[in-house]
C-alpha positions in Angstrom: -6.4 -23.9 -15.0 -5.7 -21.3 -12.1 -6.6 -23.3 -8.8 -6.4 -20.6 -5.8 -4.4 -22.2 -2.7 -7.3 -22.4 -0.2 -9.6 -25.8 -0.2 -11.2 -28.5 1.3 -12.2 -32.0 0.8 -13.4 -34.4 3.0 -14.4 -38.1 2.2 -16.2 -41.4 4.3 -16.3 -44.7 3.5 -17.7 -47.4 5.8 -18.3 -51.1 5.5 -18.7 -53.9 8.0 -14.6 -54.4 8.4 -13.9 -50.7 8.7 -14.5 -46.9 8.9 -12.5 -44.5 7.0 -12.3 -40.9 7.0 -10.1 -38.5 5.3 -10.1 -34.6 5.7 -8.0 -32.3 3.8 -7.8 -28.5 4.2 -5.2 -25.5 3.1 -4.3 -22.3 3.2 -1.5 -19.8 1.8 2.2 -20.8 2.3 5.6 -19.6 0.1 6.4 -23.6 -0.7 4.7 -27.1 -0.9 4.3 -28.0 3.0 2.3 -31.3 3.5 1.3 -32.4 6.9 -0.2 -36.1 7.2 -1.7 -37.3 10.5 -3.0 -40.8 10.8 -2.9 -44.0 12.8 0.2 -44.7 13.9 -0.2 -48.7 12.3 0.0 -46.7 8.8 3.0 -44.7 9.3 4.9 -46.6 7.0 2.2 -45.5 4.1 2.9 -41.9 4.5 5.7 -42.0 1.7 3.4 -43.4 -0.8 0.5 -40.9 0.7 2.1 -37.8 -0.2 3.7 -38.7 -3.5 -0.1 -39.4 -4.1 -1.0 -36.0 -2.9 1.1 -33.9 -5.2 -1.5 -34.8 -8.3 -3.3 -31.9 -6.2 -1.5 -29.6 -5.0 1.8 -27.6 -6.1 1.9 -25.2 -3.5 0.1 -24.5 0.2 0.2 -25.6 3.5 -2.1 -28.6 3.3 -2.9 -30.1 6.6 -4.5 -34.0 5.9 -6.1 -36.4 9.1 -6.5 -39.7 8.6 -8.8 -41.7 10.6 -9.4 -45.3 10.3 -12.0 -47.8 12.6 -10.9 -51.3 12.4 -13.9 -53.4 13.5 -12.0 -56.4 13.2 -10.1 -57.7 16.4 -6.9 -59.4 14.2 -4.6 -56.7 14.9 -5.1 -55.7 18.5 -3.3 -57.8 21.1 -2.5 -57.1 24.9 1.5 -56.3 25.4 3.1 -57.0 29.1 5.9 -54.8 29.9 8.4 -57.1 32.0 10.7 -54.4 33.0 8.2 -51.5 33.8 6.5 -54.2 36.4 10.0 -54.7 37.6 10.5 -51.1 38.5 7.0 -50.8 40.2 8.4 -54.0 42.1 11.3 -52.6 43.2 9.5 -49.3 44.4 6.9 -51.1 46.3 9.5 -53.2 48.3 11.6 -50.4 49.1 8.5 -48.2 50.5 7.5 -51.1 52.2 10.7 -51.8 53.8 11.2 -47.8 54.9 7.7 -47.1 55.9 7.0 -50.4 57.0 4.3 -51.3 55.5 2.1 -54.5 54.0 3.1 -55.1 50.7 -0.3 -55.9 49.6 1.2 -56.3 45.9 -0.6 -59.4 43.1 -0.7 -59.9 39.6 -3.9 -58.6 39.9 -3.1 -55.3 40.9 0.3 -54.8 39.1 -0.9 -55.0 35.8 -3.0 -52.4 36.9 -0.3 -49.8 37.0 0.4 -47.6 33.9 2.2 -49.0 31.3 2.8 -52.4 32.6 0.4 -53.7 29.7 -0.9 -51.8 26.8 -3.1 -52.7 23.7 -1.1 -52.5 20.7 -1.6 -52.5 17.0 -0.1 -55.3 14.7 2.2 -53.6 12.5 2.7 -56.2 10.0 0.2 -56.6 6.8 -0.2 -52.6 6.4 0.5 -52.5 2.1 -2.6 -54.4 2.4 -4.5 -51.3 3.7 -3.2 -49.1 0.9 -5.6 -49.5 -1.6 -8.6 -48.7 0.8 -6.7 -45.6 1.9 -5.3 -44.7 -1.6 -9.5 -45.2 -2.6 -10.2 -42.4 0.7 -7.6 -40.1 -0.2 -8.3 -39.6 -3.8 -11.7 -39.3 -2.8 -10.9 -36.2 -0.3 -8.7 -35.3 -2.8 -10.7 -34.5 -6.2 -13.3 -32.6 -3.5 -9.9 -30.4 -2.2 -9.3 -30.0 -6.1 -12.4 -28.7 -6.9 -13.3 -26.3 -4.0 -9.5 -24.9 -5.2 -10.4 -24.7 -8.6 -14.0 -23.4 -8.1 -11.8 -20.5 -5.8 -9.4 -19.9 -8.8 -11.4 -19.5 -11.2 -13.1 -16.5 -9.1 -9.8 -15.0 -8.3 -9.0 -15.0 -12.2 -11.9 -13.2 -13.0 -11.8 -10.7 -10.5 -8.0 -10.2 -11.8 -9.3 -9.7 -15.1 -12.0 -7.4 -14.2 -9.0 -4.9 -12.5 -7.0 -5.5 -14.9 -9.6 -3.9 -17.9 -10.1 -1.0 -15.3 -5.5 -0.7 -15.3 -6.3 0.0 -19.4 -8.6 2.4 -18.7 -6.2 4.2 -16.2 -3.6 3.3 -18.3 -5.5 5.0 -21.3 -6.0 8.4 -19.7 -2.1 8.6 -18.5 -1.4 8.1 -22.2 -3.7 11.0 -23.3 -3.5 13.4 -20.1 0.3 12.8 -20.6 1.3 15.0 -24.0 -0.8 17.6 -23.1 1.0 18.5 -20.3 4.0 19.7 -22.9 2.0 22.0 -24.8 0.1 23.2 -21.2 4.3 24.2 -20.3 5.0 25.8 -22.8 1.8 28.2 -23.0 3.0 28.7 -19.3 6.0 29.9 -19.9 5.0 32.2 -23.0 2.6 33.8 -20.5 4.8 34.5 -17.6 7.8 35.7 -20.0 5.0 38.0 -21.4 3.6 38.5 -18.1 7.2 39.8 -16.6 8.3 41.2 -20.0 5.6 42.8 -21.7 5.9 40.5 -24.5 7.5 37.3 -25.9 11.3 38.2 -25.4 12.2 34.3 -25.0 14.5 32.9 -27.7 12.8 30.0 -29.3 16.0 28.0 -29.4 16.2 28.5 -25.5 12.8 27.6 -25.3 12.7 24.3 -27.0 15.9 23.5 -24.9 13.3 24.0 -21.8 10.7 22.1 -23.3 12.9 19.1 -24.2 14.2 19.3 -20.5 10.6 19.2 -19.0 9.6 16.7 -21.6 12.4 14.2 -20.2 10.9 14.8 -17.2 7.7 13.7 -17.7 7.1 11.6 -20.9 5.8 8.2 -19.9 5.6 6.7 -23.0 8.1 3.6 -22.2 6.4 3.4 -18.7 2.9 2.9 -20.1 4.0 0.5 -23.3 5.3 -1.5 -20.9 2.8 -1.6 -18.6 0.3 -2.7 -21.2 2.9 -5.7 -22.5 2.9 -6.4 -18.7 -1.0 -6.6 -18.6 -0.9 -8.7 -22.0 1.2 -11.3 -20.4 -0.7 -12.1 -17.2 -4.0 -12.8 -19.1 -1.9 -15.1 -21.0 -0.3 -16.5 -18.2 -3.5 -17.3 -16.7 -4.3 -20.2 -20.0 -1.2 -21.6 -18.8 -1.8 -25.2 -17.3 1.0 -25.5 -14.6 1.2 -23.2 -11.3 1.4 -19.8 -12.3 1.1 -18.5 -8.7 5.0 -17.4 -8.4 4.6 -15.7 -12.1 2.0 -13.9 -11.7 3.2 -12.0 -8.6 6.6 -10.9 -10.6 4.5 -10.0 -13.4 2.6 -7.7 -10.9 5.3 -6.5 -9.3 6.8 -5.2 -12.8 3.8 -3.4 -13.0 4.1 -2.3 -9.8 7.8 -0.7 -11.3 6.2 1.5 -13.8 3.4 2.6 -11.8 5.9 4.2 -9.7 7.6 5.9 -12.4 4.4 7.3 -13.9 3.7 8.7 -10.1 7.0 10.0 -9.5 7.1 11.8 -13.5 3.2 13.0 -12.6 3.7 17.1 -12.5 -0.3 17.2 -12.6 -3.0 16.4 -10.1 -5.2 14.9 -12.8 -2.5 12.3 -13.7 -0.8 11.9 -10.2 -4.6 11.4 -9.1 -4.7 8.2 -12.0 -1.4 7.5 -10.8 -2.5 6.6 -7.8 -5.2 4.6 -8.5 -2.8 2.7 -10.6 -0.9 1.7 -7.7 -3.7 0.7 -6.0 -5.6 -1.4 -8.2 -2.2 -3.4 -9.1 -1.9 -3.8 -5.4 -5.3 -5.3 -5.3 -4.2 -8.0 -8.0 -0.6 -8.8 -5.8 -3.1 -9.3 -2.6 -5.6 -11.7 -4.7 -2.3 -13.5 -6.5 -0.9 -14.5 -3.1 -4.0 -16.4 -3.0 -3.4 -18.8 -6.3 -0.8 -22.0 -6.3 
């Protein structure tokens, strides 16, 4: 299934011990960049975490926050910092002693200063948060899936839709393109008759013109392989893996032979078609940089 790079998923959980919220979002990117911020406690999860996350997603820049409310008091605890009171210590004596000044200085008011205590998180018994997180994150995670899918499948079908309108293009190219022989070789009939009086050119010499001028602008190959091009990315759209990075060479082969019809067009009709050609592929390689 074509899932487009761009989603979101966002899933809350909350009981009497804890709060737990997970939000994931992502946009376009070349590789598989994951980002995971959460509480510092769970730092050591983050291996697990992402080896989680690549059941969905194979490519993007995914951004993930994880925030978690423990309502529970077990792994808080008040941390003194020996050697940071030390250093206010020392400070304080030394202005005293060259301003001369009152100390003033108690327990009281050195823990007071910042950094001599802090509240800090127990880091031990984390593995025992997994599950609850593991629960969150797949949560967020089949949401992010299906807002990515739900985009895919519009980007496929809006691919498909240009693609249909490339046959039609495609088409006229094909007939427009023959004509144009038998369009230069009246032409030159006329103008020898027109300089001559009458058809004076040798018809060996003539064929020898016409096979020139043919070389020149026969697209037969061009458009043969466009259409085997256009074959292969609807098929590559039933594949099940990414198909992101496939789909934009496939586009830039068409890409190829659009170029070569434009540059072999010796007629506004086709070079007019030829155009469009262009453009419509270059619709589909702006809507492919948008699929994983």
């Amino acid at each position: 299934m074509v899932k487009s790079m761009t989603g979101y998923g966002h899933f809350e959980e909350m009981t009497k011990e804890y709060k737990i919220t997970v939000e994931m979002k992502s946009v376009n990117h070349r590789y598989c960049d994951i980002s995971i911020k959460l509480p510092r406690k769970f730092n050591a999860l983050e291996g697990k975490l992402r080896s989680l996350m690549k059941q969905y997603v194979g490519r993007g820049k995914i951004d993930i926050y994880i925030n978690f409310a423990d309502y529970t008091d077990g792994d808080v605890k008040v941390q003194y910092h020996e050697r940071i009171a030390q250093d206010y210590v020392r400070a304080i004596r030394q202005a005293k002693e060259r301003f001369l000044l009152d100390e003033g200085l108690t327990a009281a008011s050195l823990v007071r200063y910042p950094e001599v205590i802090s509240l800090e998180e127990e880091s031990h018994g984390v593995e025992e948060f997994f599950p609850v997180i593991e629960k969150a994150l797949k949560g967020a995670g089949e949401a992010f899936l299906h807002t990515k899918e739900l985009e895919g499948a519009n980007l496929q079908k809006d691919i498909l839709g240009k693609l249909s309108y490339i046959e039609t293009l495609v088409a006229f190219v094909e007939e427009r393109s023959p004509k144009l022989l038998e369009e230069y070789r009246s032409k030159i009939q006329n103008k020898v008759e027109e300089l001559l009086g009458e058809n004076q050119l040798d018809e060996k010499t003539l064929a020898t013109e016409l096979i020139i001028y043919a070389d020149k602008v026969c697209v037969d190959e061009e458009t043969v392989r466009l259409r085997s091009h256009i074959n292969h990315m609807r098929e590559t759209f039933q594949e099940e893996e990414s198909v992101g990075r496939k789909l934009d060479f496939i586009a830039q082969e068409m890409n190829r032979e659009a170029n070569t019809i434009l540059s072999k067009a010796n007629d506004k009709e086709l070079s007019q078609k030829a155009i469009d050609l262009k453009t419509e592929i270059e619709k589909i390689r702006e809507q492919i940089q948008n699929i994983e």
